[in-house]
C-alpha positions in Angstrom: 112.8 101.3 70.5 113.5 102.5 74.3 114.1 106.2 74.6 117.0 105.8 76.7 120.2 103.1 77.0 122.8 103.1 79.5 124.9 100.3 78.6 128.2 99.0 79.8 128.0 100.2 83.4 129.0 98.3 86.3 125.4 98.2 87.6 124.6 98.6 91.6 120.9 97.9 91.9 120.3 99.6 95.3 119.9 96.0 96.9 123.1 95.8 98.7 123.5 92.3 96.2 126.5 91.8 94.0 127.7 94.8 91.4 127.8 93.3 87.7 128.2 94.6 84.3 125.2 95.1 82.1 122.7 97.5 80.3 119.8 99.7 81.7 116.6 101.0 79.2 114.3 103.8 80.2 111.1 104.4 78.6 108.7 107.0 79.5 110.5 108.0 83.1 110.4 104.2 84.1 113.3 101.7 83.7 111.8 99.0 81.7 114.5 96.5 81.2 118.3 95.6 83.0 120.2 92.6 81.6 124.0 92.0 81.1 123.4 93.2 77.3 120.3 94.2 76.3 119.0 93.8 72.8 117.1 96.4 71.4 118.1 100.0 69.7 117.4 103.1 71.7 116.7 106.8 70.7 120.0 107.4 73.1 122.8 105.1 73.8 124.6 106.6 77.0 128.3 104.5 77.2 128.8 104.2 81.0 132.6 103.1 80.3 132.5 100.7 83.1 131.6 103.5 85.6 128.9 102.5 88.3 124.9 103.0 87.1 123.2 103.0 91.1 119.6 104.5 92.0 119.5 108.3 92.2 120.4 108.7 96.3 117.8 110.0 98.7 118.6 112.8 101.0 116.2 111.9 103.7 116.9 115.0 106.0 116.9 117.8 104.5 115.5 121.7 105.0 114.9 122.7 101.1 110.9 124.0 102.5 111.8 127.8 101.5 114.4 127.4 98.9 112.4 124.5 97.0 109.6 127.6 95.9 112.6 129.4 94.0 115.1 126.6 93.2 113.2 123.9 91.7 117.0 122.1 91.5 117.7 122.0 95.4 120.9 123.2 94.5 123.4 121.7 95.1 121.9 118.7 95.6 121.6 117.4 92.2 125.5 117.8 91.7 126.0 114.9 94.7 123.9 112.4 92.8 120.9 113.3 94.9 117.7 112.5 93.1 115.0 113.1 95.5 115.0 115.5 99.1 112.6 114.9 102.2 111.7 118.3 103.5 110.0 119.1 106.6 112.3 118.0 109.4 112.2 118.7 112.8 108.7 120.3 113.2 108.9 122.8 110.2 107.6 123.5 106.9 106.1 126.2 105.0 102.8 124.6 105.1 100.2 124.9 106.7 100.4 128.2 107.9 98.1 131.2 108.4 98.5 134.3 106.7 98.7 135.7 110.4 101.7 133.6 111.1 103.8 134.2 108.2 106.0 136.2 110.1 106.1 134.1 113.2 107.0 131.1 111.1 109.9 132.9 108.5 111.4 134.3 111.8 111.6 130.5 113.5 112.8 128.9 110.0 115.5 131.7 109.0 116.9 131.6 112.9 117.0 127.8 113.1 118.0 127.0 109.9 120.3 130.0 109.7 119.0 131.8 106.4 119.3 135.5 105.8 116.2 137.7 106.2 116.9 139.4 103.0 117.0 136.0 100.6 114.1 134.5 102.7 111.9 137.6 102.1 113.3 137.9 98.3 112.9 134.5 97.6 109.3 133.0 99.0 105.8 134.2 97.7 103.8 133.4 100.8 100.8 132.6 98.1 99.5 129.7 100.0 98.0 128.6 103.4 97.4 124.6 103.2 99.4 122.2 102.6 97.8 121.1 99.5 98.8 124.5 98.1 102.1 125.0 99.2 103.4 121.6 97.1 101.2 123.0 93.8 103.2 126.4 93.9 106.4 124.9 93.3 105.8 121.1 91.5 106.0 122.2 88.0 109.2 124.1 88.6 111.2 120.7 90.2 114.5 118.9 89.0 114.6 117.1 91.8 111.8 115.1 93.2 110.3 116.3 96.6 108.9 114.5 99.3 107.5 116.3 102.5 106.5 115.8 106.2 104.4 118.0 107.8 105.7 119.7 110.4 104.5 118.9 114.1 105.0 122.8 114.9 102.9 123.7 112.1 99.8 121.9 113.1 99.8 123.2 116.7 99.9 126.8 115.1 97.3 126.3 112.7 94.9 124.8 115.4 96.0 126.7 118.5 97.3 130.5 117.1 99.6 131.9 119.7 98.4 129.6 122.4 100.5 126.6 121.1 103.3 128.6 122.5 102.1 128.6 125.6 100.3 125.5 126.5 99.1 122.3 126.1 96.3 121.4 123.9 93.0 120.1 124.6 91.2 116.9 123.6 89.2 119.3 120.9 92.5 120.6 119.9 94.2 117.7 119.7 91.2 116.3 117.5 91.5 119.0 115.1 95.2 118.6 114.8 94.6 114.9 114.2 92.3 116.0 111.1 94.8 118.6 109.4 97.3 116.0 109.6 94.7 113.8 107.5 94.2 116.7 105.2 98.5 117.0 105.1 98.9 113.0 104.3 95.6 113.0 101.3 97.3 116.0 99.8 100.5 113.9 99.8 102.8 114.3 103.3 104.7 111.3 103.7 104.5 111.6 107.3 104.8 114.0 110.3 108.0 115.7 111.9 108.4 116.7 115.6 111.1 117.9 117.6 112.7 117.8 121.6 115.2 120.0 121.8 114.5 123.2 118.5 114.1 126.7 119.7 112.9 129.6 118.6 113.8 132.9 117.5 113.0 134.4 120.6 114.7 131.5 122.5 111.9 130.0 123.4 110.7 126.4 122.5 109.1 125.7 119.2 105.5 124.6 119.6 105.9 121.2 119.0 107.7 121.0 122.3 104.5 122.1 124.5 102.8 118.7 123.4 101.7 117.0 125.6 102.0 112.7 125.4 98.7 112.3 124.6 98.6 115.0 122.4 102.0 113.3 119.8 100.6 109.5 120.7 97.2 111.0 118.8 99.0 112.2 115.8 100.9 108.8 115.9 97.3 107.0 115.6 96.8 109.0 112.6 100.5 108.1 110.9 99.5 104.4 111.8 95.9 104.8 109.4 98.0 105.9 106.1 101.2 104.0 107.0 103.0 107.2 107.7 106.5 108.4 108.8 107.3 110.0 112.0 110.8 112.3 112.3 111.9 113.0 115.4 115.1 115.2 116.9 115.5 113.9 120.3 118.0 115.1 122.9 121.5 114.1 120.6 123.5 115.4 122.8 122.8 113.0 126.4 122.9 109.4 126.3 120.3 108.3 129.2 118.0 111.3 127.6 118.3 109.9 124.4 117.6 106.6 125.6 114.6 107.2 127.0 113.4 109.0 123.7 114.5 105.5 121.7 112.3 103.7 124.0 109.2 106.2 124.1 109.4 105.9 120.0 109.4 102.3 120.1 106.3 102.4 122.3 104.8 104.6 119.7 105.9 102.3 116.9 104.8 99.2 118.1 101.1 101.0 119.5 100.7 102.4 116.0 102.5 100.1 113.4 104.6 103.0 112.2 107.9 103.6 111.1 109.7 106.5 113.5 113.5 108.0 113.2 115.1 109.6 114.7 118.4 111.9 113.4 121.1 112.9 114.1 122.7 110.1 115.9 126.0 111.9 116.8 129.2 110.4 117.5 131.1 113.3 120.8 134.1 113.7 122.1 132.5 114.1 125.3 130.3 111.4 125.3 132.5 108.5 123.7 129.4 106.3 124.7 126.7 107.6 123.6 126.4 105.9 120.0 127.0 102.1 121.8 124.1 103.3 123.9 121.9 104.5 121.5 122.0 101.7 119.5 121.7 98.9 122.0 118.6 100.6 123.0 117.5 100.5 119.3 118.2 97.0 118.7 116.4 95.9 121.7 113.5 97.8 120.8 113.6 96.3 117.4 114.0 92.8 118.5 110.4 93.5 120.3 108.6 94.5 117.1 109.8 98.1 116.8 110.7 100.1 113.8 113.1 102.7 115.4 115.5 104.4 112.6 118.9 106.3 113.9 120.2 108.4 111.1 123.7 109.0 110.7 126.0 111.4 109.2 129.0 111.2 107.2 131.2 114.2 107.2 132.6 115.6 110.4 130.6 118.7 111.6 132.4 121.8 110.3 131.1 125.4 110.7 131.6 128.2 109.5 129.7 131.8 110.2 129.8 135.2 110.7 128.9 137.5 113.6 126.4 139.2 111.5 123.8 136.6 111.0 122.8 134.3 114.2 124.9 130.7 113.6 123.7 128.1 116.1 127.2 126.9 116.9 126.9 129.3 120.0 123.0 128.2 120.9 124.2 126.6 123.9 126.4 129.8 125.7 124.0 131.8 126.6 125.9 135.2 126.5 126.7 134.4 123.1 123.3 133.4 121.8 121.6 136.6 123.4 124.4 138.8 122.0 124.3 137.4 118.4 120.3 137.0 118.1 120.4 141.5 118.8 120.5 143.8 115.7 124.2 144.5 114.3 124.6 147.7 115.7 123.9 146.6 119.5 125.8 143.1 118.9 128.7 145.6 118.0 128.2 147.8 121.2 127.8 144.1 123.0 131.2 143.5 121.7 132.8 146.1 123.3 131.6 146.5 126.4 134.3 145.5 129.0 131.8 143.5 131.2 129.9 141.7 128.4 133.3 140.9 127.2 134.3 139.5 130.1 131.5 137.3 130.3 132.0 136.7 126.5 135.2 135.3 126.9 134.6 133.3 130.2 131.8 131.4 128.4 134.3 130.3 125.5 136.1 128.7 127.7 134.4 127.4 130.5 131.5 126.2 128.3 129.6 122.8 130.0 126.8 121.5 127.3 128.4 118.9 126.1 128.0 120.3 122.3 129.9 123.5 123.8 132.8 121.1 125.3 133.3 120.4 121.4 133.8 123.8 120.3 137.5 125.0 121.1 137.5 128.5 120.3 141.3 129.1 119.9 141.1 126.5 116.9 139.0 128.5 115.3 140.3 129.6 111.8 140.4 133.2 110.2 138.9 132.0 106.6 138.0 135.6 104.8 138.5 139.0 105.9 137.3 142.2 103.8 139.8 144.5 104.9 142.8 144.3 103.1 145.2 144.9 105.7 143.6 142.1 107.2 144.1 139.4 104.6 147.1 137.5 105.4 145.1 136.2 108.2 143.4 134.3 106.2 143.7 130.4 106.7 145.6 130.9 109.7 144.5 129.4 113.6 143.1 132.5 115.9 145.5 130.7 118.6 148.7 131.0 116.4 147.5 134.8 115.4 147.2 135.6 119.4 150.2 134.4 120.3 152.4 136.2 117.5 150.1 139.4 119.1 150.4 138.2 123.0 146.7 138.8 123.4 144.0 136.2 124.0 142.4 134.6 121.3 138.8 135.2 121.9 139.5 138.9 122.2 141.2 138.7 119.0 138.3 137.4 117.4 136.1 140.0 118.7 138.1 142.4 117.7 138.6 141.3 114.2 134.5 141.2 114.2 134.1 144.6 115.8 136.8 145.9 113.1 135.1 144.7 109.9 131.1 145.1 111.4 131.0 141.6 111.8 131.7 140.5 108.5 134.8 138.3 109.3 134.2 134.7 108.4 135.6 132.7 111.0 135.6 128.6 111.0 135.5 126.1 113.0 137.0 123.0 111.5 135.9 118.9 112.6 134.0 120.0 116.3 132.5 117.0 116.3 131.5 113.5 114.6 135.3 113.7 113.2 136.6 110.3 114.9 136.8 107.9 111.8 137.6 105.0 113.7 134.3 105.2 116.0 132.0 106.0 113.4 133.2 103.5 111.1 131.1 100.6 112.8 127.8 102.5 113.5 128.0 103.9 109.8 127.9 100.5 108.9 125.3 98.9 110.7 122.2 97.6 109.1 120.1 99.5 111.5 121.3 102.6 111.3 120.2 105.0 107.9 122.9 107.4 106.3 121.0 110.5 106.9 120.9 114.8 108.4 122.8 115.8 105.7 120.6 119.2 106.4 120.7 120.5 102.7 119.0 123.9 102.3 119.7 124.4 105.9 122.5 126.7 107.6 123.2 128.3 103.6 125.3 131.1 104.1 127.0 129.3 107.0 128.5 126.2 106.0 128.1 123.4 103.2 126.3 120.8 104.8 125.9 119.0 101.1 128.2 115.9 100.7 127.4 112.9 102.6 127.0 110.9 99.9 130.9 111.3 98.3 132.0 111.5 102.0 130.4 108.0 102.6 132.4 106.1 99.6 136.0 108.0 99.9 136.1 107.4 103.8 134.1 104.7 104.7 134.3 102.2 101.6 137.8 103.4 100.3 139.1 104.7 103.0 138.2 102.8 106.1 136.7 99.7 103.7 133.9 99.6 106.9 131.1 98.8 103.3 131.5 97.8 100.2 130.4 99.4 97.2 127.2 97.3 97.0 126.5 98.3 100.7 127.5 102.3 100.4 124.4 102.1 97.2 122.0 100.5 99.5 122.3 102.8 102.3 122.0 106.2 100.4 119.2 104.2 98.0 117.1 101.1 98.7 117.5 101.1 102.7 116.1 104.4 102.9 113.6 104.0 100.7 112.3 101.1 102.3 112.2 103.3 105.9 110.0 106.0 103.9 107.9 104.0 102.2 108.9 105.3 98.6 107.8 102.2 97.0 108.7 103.0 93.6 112.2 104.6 94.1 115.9 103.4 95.3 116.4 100.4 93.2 117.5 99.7 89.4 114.1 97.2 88.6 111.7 97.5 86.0 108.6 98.9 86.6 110.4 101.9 89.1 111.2 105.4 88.4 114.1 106.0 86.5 116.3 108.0 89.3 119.7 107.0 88.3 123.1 108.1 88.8 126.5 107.3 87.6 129.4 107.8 89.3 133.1 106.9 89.9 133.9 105.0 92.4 137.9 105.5 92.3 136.9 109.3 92.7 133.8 110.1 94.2 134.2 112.5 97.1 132.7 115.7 98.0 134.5 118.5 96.3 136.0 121.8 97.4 133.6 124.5 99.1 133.2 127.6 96.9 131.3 130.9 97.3 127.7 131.4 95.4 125.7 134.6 95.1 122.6 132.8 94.1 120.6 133.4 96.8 117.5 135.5 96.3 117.7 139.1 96.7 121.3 139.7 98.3 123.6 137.3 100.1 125.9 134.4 99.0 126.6 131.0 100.2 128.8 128.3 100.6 128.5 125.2 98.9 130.0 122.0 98.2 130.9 120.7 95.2 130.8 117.2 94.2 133.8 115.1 92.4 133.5 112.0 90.1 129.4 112.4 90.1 129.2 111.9 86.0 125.6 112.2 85.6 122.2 112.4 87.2 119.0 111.3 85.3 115.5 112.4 87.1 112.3 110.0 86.2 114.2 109.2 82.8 115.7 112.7 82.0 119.0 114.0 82.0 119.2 116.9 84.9 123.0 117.4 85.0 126.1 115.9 83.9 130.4 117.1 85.5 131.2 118.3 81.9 127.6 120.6 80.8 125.6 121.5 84.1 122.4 121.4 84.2 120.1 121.2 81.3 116.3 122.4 80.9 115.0 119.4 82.3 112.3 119.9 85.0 111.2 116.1 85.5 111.2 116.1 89.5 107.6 115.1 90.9 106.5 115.2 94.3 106.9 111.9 96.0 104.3 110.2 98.2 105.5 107.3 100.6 103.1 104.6 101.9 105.1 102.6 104.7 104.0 98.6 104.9 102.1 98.1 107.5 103.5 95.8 110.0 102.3 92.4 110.1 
């Protein structure tokens, strides 16, 4: 008798091959049989009523490394049919760290991933150092499975203290780094992370960007002996930079026989060619033996923040950034001093960087307001307020800040990524992976959770640039196969028993609601899902649309052995 029977599902296997109708059995967190009717009694019969059965989806860029220690779900991950996270993107982790550099690091993760201090402090025990020992304080605690990179940053502060701020490493450096990154992949990393472009709390560049060549092709070597994973965030934002960076991975690909992606591959406004670009360079560097990854978002970029917390929307205008990184009370003063003002609103206009040139201030909307007298603002276009007022609208703004101490929530709606008809083809292409969904990251800012509903309302109902079968394999099998989770992303006997089912007439990301669930005081912003029916984690039921989540804590930690190349 199997523990577990989904039967009459329309079953998408995580292959990309044809849908069909048929039964799944689970026994002991593996799926043991599939067949178009399955013979055989079951201690639970699950009726699928035609709805799709697909592998549990893999978030491969995510920033869960702090809230994984007190949320064992991921929330909301779960919810989008999300079965298993990758942490440790773009140089950071919680692991390994120094008791020394605690600070240093919770300072760098709560500024770039935009986390309150109070929730980060609340939340994380700090009651490791290695790797090893940062995944066994939270494994018994998961829903979700985990996988991890360790972060490039991380090993240049562990080897180098302060100094890998400052400078390159030497060959003895550089050695030792290449042996904590062994110590990282035995205790079960699934690769390494690194980053071009991160900065630091203090505006400077995160350590990882002080390597030298020599220094990231040595860590490479070491990816290459376990068959390893490297992450990297290259300059997004500039085609001929970021086509360098595509060829300087292949180089390291091919040298070492690793896998190496890249994310996020971002479609702009002001650089309509960058994508084409990108992805010629990628294909020619495929068609010479490398294995160069682009990962893709779904959703349009929308952001939402307040003045009182940093948001990295305004990271490239300077004024801004070194207003907004001060204490409240000074970023209050800032506010209404004439001259900073002046350079304030100059900046919000005349901004250059091409991620600024996407960010039109007057657009921005009012979306909460404590005061009361200030409430019918809400919803409404800063632009449309200012004129009704005849004043400017990025004077209004910082007035409405000043008034309620920087509390007002302000948003800026589809500043990027947002052309449908663009994306539609790169989405679709077999190189590139769906990916930077950045859950965990940003959390009282905006909901970056949704990706995978976003990907089958717009592009397979919507748009019809996939299929069903196609939509599966890229949140499922494709990136499974890039990780080198070798037992996870397909329905196939013998594999974990991730699974989801779904809707496919319905499934979108839901409506954004507010959540006080973060660790000593502060709320967030999340995303629900729609027509996600239930989520099964190794064989057990984790949450269903009509009960929540249950008790079940079957996550595991996920190691990923990438094939070797040939």
């Amino acid at each position: 008798m199997y523990q577990l029977k989904i039967s009459n599902a329309l079953v998408c296997d995580g292959t990309g091959s044809p849908a069909y109708h048929g039964d799944v059995a689970i026994q002991d967190g593996k799926i043991v049989a599939v067949g178009t009717r399955l013979a055989g009694d079951a201690a639970t019969v699950i009726d699928a009523k035609g709805l799709v059965l697909a592998p549990g989806f893999i978030d491969s860029h995510t920033h869960f490394d702090a809230q994984i220690t007190w949320d064992g779900l991921a929330t909301p991950s779960l919810e989008h049919g999300v079965t298993t996270v990758i942490n440790g993107n773009c140089s950071l982790t919680m692991a390994p760290v120094r008791a020394e550099h605690r600070a240093f690091v919770g300072a760098v993760f709560r500024q770039i991933e935009e986390m309150p201090a109070a929730a980060f402090d609340a939340g994380m025990r700090w009651n490791w150092e290695t790797f090893e020992d940062y995944l066994t304080s939270f494994r018994d605690a998961l829903g979700i499975n985990v996988a991890t990179l360790a972060g490039h940053s991380m090993l240049r502060l562990w080897v180098m203290g302060d100094a890998a701020r400052e400078r390159c490493a030497s060959a003895a450096e550089i050695a030792d780094m290449q042996q904590l990154l062994r110590q990282c992949l035995h205790a079960g990393a699934i690769g390494m992370s690194t980053s071009w472009v991160d900065i630091d709390h203090e505006h400077r560049p995160v350590p990882c960007r002080l390597a030298a060549p020599e220094e990231l092709d040595a860590l490479c070597a070491v990816l290459g002996e376990h068959g390893a994973v490297m992450q990297v965030v290259p300059e997004f934002w500039d085609p001929d930079l970021l086509c360098t960076r595509i060829d300087i991975l292949g180089d390291l690909s091919r040298r070492h026989a690793i896998t190496v992606t890249f994310s996020p591959l971002f479609d702009s406004n002001a650089t309509p060619d960058l994508v084409p670009r990108a992805l010629e360079r990628v294909r020619l560097q495929v068609a010479h033996g490398a294995r160069v990854v682009p990962q893709m978002q779904t959703r349009p970029i929308d952001v939402t923040f307040e003045f009182d917390v940093p948001t990295s929307v305004f990271s490239s205008r300077p004024t801004w950034w070194a207003t907004i990184l001060k204490p409240a009370a000074e970023t209050l003063r800032d506010f209404q001093d004439p001259d900073v003002r002046r350079q304030l609103v100059d900046e919000a206009y005349n901004g250059t960087h091409p991620i600024a040139m996407e960010v039109h201030f007057p657009e921005f909307v009012v979306s909460r307001c404590h005061l009361p007298r200030n409430k019918p603002l809400e919803g409404r276009r800063l632009k449309d307020i200012a004129a009704e007022r005849g004043c400017d609208p990025v004077e209004l703004m910082l007035d409405l800040a000043v008034e309620e101490s920087l509390q007002t929530r302000f948003s800026a709606v589809s500043v990027g990524h947002n052309n449908l008809e663009r994306i539609a083809g790169p989405i679709s292409d077999p190189l590139v992976q769906v990916g930077s969904g950045d859950g965990g990251a940003h959390v009282t800012r905006f909901a970056t959770y949704g990706d995978t509903g976003y990907l089958f309302s717009r592009f397979v109902r919507d748009a019809a640039a996939l299929t069903l079968e196609q939509a599966v394999f890229k949140l499922t099998g494709q990136i499974a196969d890039n990780w080198g989770l070798q037992d996870r992303g397909r329905i196939r006997p013998g594999l974990a028993a991730d699974l989801v089912i779904f809707d496919p007439e319905c499934i979108d990301r839901g409506p954004e609601i507010a959540v006080e669930d973060l660790p000593g005081e502060g709320y967030r912003y999340l995303r629900r899902a729609l027509g996600v029916e239930q989520v099964f984690v190794n064989g057990s039921a984790v949450y269903s649309a009509q009960q929540g989540y249950t008790d079940a804590r079957s996550g595991q930690l996920v190691s990923g052995r990438a094939r070797r190349a040939a």
